[in-house]
PAVO-350281 format. One record per residue (C-alpha): residue in one letter; x, y negated, z. Coordinates in steps of 0.25 Angstrom, whole numbers, padded with zeros to 4 digits, always signed. Example, Ala and Ser with C-alpha at 12.3 -4.5 7.8 and 13.67 -1.06 7.14 Angstrom:
% residues 2
A+0049+0018+0031
S+0055+0004+0029
END
This chain:
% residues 824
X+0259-0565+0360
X+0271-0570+0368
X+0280-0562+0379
X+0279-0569+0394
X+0294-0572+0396
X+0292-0573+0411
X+0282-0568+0420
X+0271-0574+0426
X+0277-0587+0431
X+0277-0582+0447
X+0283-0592+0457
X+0290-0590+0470
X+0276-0595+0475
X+0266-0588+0468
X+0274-0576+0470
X+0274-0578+0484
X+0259-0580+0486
X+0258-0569+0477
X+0264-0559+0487
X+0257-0564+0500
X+0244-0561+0492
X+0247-0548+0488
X+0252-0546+0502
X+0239-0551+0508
X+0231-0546+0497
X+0236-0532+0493
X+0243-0529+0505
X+0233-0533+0514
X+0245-0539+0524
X+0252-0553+0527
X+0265-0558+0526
X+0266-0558+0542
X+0263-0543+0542
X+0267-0536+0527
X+0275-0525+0530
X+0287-0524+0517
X+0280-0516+0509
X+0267-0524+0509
X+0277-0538+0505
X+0284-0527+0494
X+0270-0523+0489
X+0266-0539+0489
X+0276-0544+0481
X+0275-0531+0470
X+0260-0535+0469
X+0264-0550+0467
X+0273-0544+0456
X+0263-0536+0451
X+0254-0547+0446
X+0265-0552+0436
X+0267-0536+0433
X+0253-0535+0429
X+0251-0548+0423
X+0261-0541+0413
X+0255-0529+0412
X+0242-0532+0409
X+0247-0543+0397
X+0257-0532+0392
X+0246-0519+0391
X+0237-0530+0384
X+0247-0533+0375
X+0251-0518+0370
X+0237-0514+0371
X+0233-0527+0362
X+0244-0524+0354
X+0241-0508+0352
X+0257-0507+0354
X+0266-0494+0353
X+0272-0491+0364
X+0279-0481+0371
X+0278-0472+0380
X+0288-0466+0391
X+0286-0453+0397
X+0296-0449+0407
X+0294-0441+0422
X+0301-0452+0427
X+0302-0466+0428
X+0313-0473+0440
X+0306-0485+0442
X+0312-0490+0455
X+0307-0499+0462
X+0298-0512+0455
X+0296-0524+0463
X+0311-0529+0460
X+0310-0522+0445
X+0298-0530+0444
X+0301-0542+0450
X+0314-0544+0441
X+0307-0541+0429
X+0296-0551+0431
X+0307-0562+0437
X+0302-0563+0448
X+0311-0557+0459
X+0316-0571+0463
X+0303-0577+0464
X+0298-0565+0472
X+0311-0565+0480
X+0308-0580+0485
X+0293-0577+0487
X+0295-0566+0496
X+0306-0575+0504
X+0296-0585+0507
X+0286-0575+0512
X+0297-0571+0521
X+0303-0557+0512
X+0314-0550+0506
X+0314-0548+0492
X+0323-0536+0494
X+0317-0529+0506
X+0304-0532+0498
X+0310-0521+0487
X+0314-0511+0495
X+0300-0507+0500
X+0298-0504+0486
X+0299-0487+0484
X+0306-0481+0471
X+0295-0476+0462
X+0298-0462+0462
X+0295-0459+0447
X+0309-0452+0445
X+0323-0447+0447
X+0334-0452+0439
X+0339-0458+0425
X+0327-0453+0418
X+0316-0462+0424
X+0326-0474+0428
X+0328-0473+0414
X+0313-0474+0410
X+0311-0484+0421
X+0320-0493+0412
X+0314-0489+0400
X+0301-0495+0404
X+0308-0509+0409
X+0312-0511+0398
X+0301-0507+0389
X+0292-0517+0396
X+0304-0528+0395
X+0305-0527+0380
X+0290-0527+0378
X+0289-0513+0372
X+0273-0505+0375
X+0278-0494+0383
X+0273-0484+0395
X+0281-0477+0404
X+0274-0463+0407
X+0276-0454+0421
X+0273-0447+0434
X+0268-0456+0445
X+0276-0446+0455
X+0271-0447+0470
X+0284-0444+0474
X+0294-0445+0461
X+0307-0437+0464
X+0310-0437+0480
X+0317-0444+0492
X+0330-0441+0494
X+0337-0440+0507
X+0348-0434+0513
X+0347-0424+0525
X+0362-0421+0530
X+0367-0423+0513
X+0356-0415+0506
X+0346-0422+0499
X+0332-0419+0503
X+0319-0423+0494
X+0308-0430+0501
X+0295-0436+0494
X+0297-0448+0489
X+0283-0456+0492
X+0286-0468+0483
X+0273-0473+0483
X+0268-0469+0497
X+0266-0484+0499
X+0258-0487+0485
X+0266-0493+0474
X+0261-0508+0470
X+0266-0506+0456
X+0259-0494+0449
X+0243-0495+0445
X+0234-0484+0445
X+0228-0483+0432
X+0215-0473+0434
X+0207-0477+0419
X+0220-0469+0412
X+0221-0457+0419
X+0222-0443+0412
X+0220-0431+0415
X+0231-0420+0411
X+0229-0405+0409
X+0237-0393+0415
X+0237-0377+0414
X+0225-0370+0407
X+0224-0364+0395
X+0224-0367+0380
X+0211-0364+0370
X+0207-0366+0355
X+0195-0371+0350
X+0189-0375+0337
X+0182-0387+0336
X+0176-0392+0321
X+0184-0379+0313
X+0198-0383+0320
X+0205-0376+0332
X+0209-0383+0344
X+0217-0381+0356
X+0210-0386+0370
X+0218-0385+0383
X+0210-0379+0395
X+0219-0385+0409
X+0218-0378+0420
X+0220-0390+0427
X+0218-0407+0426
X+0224-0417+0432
X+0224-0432+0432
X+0235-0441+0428
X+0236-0455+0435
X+0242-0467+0427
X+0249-0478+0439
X+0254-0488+0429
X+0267-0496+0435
X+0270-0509+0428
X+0283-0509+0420
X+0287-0525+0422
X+0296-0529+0409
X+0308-0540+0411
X+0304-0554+0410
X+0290-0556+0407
X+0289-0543+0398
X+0278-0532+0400
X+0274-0524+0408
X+0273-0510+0403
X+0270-0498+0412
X+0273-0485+0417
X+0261-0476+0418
X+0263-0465+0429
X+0254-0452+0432
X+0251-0447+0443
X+0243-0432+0444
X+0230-0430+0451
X+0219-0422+0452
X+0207-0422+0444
X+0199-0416+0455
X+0209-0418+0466
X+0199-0415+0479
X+0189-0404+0482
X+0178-0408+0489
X+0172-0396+0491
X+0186-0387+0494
X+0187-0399+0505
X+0176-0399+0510
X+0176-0384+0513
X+0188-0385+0520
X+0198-0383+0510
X+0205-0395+0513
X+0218-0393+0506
X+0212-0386+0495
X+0204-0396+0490
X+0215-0404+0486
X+0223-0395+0479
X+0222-0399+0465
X+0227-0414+0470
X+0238-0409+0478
X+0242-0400+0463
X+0239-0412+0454
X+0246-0422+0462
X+0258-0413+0461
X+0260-0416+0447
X+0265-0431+0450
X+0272-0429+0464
X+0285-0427+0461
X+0295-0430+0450
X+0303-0417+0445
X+0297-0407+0456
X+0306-0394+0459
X+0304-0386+0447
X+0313-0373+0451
X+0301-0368+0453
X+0289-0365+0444
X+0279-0373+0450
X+0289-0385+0450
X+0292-0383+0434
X+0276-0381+0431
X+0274-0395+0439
X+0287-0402+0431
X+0280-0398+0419
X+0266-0402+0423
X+0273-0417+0426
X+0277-0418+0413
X+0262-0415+0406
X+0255-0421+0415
X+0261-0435+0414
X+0264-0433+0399
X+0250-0430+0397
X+0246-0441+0403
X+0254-0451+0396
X+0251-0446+0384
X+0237-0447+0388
X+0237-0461+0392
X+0245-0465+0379
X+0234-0459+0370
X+0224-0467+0379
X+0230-0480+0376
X+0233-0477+0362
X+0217-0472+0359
X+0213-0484+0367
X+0216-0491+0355
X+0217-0482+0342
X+0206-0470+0347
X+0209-0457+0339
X+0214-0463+0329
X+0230-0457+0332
X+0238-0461+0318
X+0244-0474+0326
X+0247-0463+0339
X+0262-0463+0334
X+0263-0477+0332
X+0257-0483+0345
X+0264-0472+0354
X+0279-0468+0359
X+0281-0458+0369
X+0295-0456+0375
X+0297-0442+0381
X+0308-0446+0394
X+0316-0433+0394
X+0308-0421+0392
X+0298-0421+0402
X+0286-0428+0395
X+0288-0420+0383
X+0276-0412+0383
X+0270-0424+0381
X+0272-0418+0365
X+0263-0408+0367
X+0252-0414+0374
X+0251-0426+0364
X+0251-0413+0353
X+0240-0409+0363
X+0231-0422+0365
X+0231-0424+0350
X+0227-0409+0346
X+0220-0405+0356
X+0214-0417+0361
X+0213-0426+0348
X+0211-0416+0338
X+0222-0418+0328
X+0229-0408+0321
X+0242-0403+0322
X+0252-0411+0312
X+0245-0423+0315
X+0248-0423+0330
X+0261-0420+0329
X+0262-0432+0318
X+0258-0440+0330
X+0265-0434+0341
X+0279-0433+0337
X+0280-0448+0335
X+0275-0451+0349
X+0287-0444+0356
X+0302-0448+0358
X+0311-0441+0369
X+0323-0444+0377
X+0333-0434+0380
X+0339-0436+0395
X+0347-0425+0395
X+0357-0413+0389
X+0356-0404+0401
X+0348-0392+0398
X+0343-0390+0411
X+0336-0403+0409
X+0329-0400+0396
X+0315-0396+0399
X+0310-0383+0397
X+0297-0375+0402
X+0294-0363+0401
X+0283-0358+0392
X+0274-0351+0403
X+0275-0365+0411
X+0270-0373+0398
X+0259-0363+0395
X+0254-0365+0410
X+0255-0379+0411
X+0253-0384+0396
X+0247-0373+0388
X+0243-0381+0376
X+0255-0387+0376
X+0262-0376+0375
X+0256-0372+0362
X+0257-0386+0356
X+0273-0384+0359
X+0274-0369+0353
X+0266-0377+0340
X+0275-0389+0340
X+0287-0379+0342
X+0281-0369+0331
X+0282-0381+0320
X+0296-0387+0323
X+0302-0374+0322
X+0293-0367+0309
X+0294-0382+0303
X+0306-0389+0306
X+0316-0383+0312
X+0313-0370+0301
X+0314-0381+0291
X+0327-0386+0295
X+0332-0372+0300
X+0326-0361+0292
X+0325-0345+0299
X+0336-0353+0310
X+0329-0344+0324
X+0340-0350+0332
X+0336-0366+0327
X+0322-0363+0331
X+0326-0358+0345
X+0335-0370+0348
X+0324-0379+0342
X+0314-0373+0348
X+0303-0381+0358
X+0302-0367+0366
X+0313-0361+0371
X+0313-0345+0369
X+0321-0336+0378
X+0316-0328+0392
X+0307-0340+0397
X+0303-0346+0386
X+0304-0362+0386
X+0298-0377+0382
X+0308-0385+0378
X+0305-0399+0381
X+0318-0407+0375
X+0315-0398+0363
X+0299-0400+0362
X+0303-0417+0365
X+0312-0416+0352
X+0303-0409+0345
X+0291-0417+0348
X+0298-0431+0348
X+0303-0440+0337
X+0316-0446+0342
X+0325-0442+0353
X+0333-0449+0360
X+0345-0447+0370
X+0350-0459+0380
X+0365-0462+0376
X+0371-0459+0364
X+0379-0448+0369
X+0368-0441+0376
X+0360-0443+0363
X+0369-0436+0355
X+0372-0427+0363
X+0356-0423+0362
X+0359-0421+0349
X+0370-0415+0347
X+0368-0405+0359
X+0355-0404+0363
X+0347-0405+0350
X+0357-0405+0340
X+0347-0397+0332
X+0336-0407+0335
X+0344-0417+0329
X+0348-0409+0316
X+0334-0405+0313
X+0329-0420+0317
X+0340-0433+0313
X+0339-0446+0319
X+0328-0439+0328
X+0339-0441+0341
X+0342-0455+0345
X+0349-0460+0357
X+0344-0472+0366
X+0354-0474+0376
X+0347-0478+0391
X+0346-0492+0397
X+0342-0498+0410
X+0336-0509+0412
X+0344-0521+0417
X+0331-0525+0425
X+0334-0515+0436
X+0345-0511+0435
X+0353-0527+0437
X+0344-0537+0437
X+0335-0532+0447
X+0345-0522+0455
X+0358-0531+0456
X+0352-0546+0456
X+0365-0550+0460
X+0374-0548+0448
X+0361-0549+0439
X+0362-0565+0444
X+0376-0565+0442
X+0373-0563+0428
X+0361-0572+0426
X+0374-0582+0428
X+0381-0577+0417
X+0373-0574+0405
X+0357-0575+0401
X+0348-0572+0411
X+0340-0563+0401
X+0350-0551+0402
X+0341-0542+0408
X+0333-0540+0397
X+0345-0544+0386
X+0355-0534+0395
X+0366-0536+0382
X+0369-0550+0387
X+0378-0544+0399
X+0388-0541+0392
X+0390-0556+0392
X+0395-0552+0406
X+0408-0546+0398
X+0413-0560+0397
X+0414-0561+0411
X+0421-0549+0416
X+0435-0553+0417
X+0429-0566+0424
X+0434-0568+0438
X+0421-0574+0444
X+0412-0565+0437
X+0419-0552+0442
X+0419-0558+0455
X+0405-0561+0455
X+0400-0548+0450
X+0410-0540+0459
X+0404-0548+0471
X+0390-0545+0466
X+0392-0529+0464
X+0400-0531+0480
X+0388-0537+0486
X+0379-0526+0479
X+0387-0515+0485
X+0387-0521+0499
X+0372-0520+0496
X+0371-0507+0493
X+0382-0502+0505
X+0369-0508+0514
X+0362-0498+0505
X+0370-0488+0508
X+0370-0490+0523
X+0356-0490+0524
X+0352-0478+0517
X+0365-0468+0523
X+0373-0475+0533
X+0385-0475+0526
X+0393-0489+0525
X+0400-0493+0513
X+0409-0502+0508
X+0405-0513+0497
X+0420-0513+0494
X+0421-0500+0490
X+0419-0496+0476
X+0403-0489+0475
X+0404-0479+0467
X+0390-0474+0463
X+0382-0461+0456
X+0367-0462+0458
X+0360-0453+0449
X+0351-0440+0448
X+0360-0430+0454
X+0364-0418+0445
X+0376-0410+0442
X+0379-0416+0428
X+0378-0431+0436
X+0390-0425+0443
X+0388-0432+0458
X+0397-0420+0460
X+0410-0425+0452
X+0409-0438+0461
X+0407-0429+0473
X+0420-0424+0469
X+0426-0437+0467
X+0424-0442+0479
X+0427-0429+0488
X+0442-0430+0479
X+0442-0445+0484
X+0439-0441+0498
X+0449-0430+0498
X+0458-0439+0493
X+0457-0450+0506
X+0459-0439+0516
X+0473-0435+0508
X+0474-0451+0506
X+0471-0462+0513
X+0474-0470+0501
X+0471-0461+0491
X+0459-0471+0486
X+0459-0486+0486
X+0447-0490+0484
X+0435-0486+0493
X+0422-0480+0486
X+0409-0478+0490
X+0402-0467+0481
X+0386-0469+0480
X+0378-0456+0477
X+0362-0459+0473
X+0355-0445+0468
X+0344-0436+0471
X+0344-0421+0466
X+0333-0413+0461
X+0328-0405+0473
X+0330-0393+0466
X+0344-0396+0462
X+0352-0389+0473
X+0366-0393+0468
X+0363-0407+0465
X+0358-0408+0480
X+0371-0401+0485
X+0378-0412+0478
X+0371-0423+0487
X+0373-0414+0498
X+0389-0416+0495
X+0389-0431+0491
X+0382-0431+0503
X+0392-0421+0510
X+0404-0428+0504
X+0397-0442+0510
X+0399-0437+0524
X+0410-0433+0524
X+0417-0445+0518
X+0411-0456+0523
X+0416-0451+0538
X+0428-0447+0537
X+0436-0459+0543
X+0449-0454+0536
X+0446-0461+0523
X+0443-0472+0528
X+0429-0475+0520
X+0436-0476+0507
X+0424-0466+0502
X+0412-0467+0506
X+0400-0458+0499
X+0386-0461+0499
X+0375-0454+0493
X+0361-0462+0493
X+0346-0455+0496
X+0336-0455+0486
X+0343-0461+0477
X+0331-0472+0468
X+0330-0483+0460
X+0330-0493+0472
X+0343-0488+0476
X+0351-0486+0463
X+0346-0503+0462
X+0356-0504+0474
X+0368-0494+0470
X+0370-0498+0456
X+0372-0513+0458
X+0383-0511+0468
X+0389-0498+0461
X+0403-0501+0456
X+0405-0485+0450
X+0394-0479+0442
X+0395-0464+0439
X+0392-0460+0430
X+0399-0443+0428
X+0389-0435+0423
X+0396-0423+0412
X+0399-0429+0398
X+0387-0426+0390
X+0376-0422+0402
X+0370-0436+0407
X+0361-0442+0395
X+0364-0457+0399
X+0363-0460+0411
X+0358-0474+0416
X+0363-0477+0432
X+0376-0478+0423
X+0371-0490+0416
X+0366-0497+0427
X+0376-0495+0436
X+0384-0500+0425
X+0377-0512+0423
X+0378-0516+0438
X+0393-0517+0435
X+0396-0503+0441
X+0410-0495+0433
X+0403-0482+0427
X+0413-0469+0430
X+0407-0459+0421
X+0409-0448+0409
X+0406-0450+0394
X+0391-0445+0397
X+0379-0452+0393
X+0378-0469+0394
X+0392-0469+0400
X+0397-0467+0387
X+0390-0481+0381
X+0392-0487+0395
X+0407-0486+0392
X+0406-0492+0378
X+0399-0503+0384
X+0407-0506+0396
X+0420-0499+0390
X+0428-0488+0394
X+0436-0496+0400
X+0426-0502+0412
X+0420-0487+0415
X+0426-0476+0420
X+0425-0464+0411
X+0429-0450+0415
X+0428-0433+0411
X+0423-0424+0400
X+0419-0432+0388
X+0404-0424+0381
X+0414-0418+0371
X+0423-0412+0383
X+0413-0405+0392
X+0408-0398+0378
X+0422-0393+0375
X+0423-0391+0389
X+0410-0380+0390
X+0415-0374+0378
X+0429-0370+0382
X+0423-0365+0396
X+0423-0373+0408
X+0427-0369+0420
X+0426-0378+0432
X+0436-0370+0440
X+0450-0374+0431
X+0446-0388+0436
X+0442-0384+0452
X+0457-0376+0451
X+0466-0387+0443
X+0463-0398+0452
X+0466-0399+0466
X+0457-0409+0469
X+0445-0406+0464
X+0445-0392+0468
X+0448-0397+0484
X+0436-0407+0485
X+0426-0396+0477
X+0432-0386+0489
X+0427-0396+0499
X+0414-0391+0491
X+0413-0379+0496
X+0422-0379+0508
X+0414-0387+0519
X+0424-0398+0520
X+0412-0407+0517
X+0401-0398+0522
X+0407-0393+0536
X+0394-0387+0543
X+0391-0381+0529
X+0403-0377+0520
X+0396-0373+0507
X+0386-0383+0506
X+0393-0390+0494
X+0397-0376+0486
X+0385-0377+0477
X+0395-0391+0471
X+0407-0383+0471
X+0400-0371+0465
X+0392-0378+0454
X+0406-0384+0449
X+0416-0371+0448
X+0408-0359+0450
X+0396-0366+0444
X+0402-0369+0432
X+0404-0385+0433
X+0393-0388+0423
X+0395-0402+0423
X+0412-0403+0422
X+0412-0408+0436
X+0426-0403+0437
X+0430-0405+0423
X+0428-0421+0426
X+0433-0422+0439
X+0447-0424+0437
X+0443-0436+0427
X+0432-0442+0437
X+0443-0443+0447
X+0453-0450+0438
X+0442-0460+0434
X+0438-0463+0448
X+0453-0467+0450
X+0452-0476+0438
X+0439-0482+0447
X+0446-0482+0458
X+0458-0491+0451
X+0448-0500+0442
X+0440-0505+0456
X+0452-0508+0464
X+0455-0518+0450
X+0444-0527+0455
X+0443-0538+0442
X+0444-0523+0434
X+0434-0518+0440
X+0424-0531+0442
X+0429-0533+0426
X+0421-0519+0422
X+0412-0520+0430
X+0407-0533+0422
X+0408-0526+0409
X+0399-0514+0415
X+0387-0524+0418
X+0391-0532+0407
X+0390-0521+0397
X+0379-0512+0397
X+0369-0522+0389
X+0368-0508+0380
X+0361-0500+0393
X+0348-0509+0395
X+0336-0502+0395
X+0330-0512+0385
X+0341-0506+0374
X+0336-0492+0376
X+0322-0496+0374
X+0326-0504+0360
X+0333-0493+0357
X+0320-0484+0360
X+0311-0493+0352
X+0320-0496+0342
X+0323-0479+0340
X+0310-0472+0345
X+0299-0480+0351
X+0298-0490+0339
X+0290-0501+0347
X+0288-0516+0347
X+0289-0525+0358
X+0276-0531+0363
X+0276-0542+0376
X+0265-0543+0382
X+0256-0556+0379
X+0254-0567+0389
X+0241-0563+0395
X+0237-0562+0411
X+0252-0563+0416
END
């Protein structure tokens, strides 16, 4: 069995014809006529032949080859767009780039009618969208598991600075790259009751649902690089069993008929509905079984496929990954399928379930750790609910007695249920529990989990607690989005770096290198002379490629801290109007963010970016040495144009509150100066690169802790600093709001009265001083062009393909497998 090491061997020709059939065949048009999207549709269904050529030889493969794989469960997965994804990994974009030439089209303009798949928000599924890359580049069996969301999160768009949501109809238009799969539909079960019955002298549960409905697999091929396989992301989508009433309808009941649609089609609508309300938190948590459900639905389907009821190799031939909390139910239900459904007892389940599960930890904020209450979970899952009071029952009266014996207060930390006035399911708990590694996702995030989050988890359980620091993958986030410095590398060192991402730190050799700087300086100048045309196109505002671009794109939320940066640049403004002169070098600061709609503080913080925006950017007196810009709906296809022409990453979330982090290594590796705290990756990123090319600033973890213990109080640092105290005035004055003076209070309020939860004010001073350490280093250009190399040159270690050896290696335990030559 041999690996292809290219793909199928497509010509500029054959690629050409290709197109024009697909045009005429698919599309039903002519190359006269075809509208953009037709020719974009065309080329992804000439791509698509090599795509599936792939898939076909790598599912025979695995399933010839009985393989253990993977599965990764998460609620989100960022895909972006593919056709240029695609075409990179397949080596095909230059031969698709000339085919399209002669037939008279743009490459580029091609891409843009492609929409963002909107399967999620933020580092979470970006992450998992690099997970999967490089699963399928290194040849490991794996399946991604979600929601095929109708909508995903929203659209954003600004309506005099505040954000408003509209729907995001990503797939309004079809989607040439996902494939209906009907023969593997599943049916999932809601509400109802619980019963016992005997059957042969033995007891056994059976759920009674109130309600079915169906789960849709669309199957989107996951193209590996350079002639690997083809894995794929399997998606569900919610339906009705019975969707339509003919005779309701036909007695006029119009709108009635179709109400059990309308209710199950709710289930995959959105990502992260509102849940301040009940009926939002009982839909969040109906998310999370029905698409955990169904995967472990479809898993036992292919596994029987081959082994029948025979379950003694289940353990063996399945891993799922649990991405956050929000697929751990699937603990239970596969406790479920194999008591209820299978007929095994007890001990023997659970012999086979805790091997399955491994979880990642994203997070160390409370709010963020799932809990429901118990009247919710006994609506919505009742048998569920008992198989956790029994998993919970034994951890506590076995192990954790065991280790702590009569200890009451262990048992109510340990505990799966939370006990006080609303009793509680804890998920993180129940995925600790149920799980047989942990991992964080950089080492300080990891042992934080451990030290702070589950420091008794990690007593009673050693060596269970791992770390894999995240990766993204090169692919994307170089090759692909900056093909201009990814050429000036092909120059310099082995064109294979993509998938051997180590071999850039040749590039160190070459940063004190007069033509080399110059070159790559020039590159990331005509990248931002792009993305200024960007800019200008999507607000109107014009920017200067001269200026230094200083850039935070990321989900917005307080401990992100967009509102330190506010700050920074309203001291910067206030600055200008006292002096001219007062700053040297001209900066343009790029915003990219959506907030949760429910989130009302994150949203007033658009609403002052935006505020601040209008201010700046028209008032003639500084003469355009600030501009600030915050970008709408903030995706995938735009973070591909910001990050190759940021030259400041920031990255100033509170010391010991953002778990990794990943926009930091990509706009690192772009060859952007990271100004950040010790928090998360940026603490690897700086032994990498060296203190010396980053800029680092504020509280260490260590400090905020003594900080909350000795009392913090955000008012000693609004009273002893005459700068900061003017600009959070400006706050709560009007002097940015005139027609409405307390529009930007809520900021002000959440940092003095409101307590400051995320030492906005502790840092500030420190944030300011390091910015004038920027400020210094950029106007040094051979300095500045000299870290910026060794930023690009050094992050080999934060490659996607790393984390995924280091999952194998740690917790997944599985073998590479390419795919055999067969129709491709």
């Amino acid at each position: 069995m041999t690996n292809k090491a290219s793909p199928a061997p497509l010509t500029v020709e054959s690629m050409q014809a290709s197109i024009v059939h697909h045009l005429h065949v698919a599309q039903g048009t002519y190359e006269e006529k075809a509208s953009p999207q037709s020719w974009w549709k065309a080329t992804a269904g000439a791509v698509n032949e090599a795509v599936m050529a792939g898939l076909t030889d790598t599912q025979r493969t695995h399933s010839t080859l009985d393989t253990r794989a993977v599965n990764y469960l998460s609620m989100e997965f960022l895909m972006g767009r593919l056709l240029s994804n695609n075409l990179n990994n397949l080596q095909l974009y230059d031969i698709a780039d000339q085919a399209l030439a002669n037939l008279g089209q743009n490459l580029s303009d091609i891409l843009e009618e492609e929409p963002d798949m909107a399967l999620g928000n933020g580092g979470l599924g970006r992450l998992a969208a690099c997970f999967l890359d490089s699963l399928a580049t290194l040849n490991y069996p794996a399946v991604g598991y979600g929601i095929h969301y109708e909508h995903g999160l929203f659209e954003q768009s600004f309506s005099q600075g505040r954000q408003v949501e509209r729907p995001d109809d990503w797939r309004e238009y079809g989607n040439p790259w996902e494939v209906c799969r009907p023969e593997s539909v599943q049916e999932i079960k809601l509400y109802g009751f619980v019963e016992t019955v005997s059957e042969s002298g033995r007891a056994y549960k059976v759920w009674r649902p109130a309600r079915t409905v169906k789960a849709v697999p669309w199957d989107i091929p996951i193209v590996g690089y350079s002639g690997s396989n083809v894995n794929i992301l399997r998606l569900w989508e919610s339906r009705a069993t019975d969707y339509f009433d003919w005779d309701v309808f036909n007695a006029g009941g119009y709108v009635d008929a179709q109400v059990e649609q309308a209710q199950a089609e709710t289930i995959s609508k959105v990502l992260y509905p509102n849940d301040e309300t009940d009926a939002g938190k009982e839909l969040r948590l109906i998310q999370q079984y029905f698409f955990s459900a169904a995967s472990l639905a479809d898993i036992i389907r292919r596994y029987q496929r081959a082994h029948g009821d025979d379950w003694s190799q289940f353990a063996e031939r399945v891993a799922v990954q649990l991405n956050d909390t929000h697929p751990a139910v699937a603990i239970p239900e596969l406790m479920r399928v194999l008591m209820d459904e299978k007929r095994l007892g007890w001990d023997a389940a659970w012999a086979i379930c805790h091997p399955v599960f491994s979880y990642t930890n994203h997070t160390l904020l409370p709010e963020a750790l799932e809990t429901w209450s118990l009247p919710l979970f006994a609506k919505v899952l009742p048998r569920h609910l008992e198989i956790i009071f029994e998993i919970n029952h034994r951890f506590l009266s076995q192990v954790v007695e065991r280790q702590w014996p009569g200890d009451d207060g262990m048992k109510a930390r340990l505990s799966i249920i939370e006990e006080g006035n609303q009793r509680k399911v804890r998920m993180a708990h129940l995925s600790v529990v149920g799980s047989h590694t942990v991992n964080g996702v950089a080492e300080v995030h990891s042992n934080l989990v451990k030290s702070d989050l589950f420091p008794e988890f990690d007593q009673l359980w050693p060596g269970k607690f791992t770390n894999v620091t995240n990766g993204v993958t090169p692919r994307r986030w170089l090759k692909a989005c900056n093909p201009r410095l990814s050429a000036l590398i092909d120059q310099h060192i082995e064109a294979d770096w993509p998938r051997h991402l180590s071999k850039l730190e040749q590039l160190t050799a070459l940063a004190d290198d007069d033509r080399f700087q110059t070159d790559f300086m020039a590159i990331k100048h005509q990248n931002k002379v792009d993305l200024a045309a960007v800019v200008k196109q999507l607000t109107g505002i014009e920017t200067d490629p001269n200026a230094l671009f200083d850039v935070q794109i990321k989900r917005l939320h307080e401990y992100k801290r967009q509102h330190l940066n506010l700050l920074h640049i309203l001291t910067l403004y206030r600055r200008l109007l006292e002096d001219p002169n007062a700053i040297t070098v001209p900066r343009v600061f790029l915003f990219g963010a959506k907030a949760a709609p429910a989130y009302a503080l994150a949203k007033d913080i658009i609403y002052g970016i935006n505020c601040a925006a209008e201010r700046i950017n028209n008032d003639e007196r500084i003469q355009g040495k600030l501009k600030v810009v915050m970008l709408p709906n903030y995706r995938v296809s735009l973070a591909e144009k910001i990050i190759p022409a940021a030259d400041l990453s920031e990255q100033i979330s509170t010391a010991g509150k953002e778990a990794s982090g990943t926009g930091n290594m990509k706009l690192a590796l772009n060859g952007a100066l990271t100004i950040g705290t010790m928090d998360g990756a940026n603490i690897e990123i700086a032994e990498e690169a060296g203190r010396e090319n980053i800029f680092i600033f504020g509280l260490s973890v260590e400090e905020v802790r003594q900080l909350d213990e000795r009392g913090y109080n955000p008012f000693d640092w609004y009273h002893q600093d005459e700068e900061l105290r003017a600009v959070l005035d400006w706050l709560d004055n009007g002097y940015l709001t005139p027609d409405d003076p307390g529009a930007l209070s809520s900021i002000k309020h959440s940092l003095l009265k409101g307590g400051d939860p995320y030492k906005v004010l502790a840092d500030f001073r420190s944030y300011c001083d390091a910015q004038q350490q920027v400020e210094a280093r950029y106007q040094n250009k051979q300095a500045w062009a000299r870290s910026a190399i060794i930023n690009t040159a050094t992050m080999g270690k934060f490659n996607s393909d790393r984390s995924i050896e280091d999952y194998v290696q740690r917790i997944w335990h599985l073998k590479a497998h390419p795919r055999s030559q067969g129709s491709g």
